[in-house]
N, C-alpha and C positions, 0 to 999 in steps of 0.2 A: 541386504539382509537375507534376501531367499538363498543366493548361495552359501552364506552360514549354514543354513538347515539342511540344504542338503550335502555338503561338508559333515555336520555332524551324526546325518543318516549314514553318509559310507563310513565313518568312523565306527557306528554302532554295529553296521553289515561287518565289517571286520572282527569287533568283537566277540562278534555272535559265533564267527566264524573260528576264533582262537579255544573260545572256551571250551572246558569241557565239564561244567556247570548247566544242568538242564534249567536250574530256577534265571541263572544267568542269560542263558540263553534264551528263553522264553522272554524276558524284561529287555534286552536290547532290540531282540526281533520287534519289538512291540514300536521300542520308542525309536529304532528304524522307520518303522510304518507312520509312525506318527509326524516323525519330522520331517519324513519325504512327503509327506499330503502337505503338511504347513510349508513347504518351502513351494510346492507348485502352486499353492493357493496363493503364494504371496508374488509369485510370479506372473499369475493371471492375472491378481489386482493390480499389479502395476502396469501391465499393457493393456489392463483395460481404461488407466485411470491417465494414460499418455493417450491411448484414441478419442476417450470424450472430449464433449467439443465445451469452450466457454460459458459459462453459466451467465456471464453477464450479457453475453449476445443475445439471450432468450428477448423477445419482445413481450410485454405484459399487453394482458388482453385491453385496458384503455390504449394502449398507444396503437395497438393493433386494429381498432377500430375508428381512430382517430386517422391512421393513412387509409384505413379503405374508406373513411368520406372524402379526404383528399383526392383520390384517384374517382371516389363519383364525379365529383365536383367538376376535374379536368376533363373527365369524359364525356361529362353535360356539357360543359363548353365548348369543347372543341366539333360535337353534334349540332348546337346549335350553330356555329362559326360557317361549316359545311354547308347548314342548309341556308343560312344567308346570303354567301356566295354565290354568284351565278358563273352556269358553266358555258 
């Protein structure tokens, strides 16, 4: 879709550029402008909405605190494991 708009911005640059209507040409310059922002804008959203990353990968904060007791937990163990051992 961004290249439609801007397709239809050089279209309007053209027109702007044939006519020799000042009201004419004022009104495509415009919606030149207008369609070449909408088309890089719709450009930008789409590379930005290919680099974010998964929403369902997000960890919610119970489960986020539910592995760091797990990882306490392990790391109690394996301290005390250590100091029961002799070296």
């Amino acid at each position: 879709m961004p290249w439609v708009y801007l397709l239809l911005a050089a279209a309007a640059f053209v027109l702007a550029l044939k006519t020799t209507s000042p009201g004419l040409l004022a009104v495509s310059l415009l919606a030149a402008l207008g369609l070449m922002i909408a088309g890089v804008m719709s450009l930008l959203a789409r590379r930005l909405d290919n680099t974010s990353r998964d929403v369902s990968s997000i960890v919610d904060p119970m489960e986020l605190r539910r592995l760091r007791e797990q990882a306490e937990a392990r790391k109690l163990a394996a301290s005390s494991q250590s100091e029961s051992s002799p070296n």
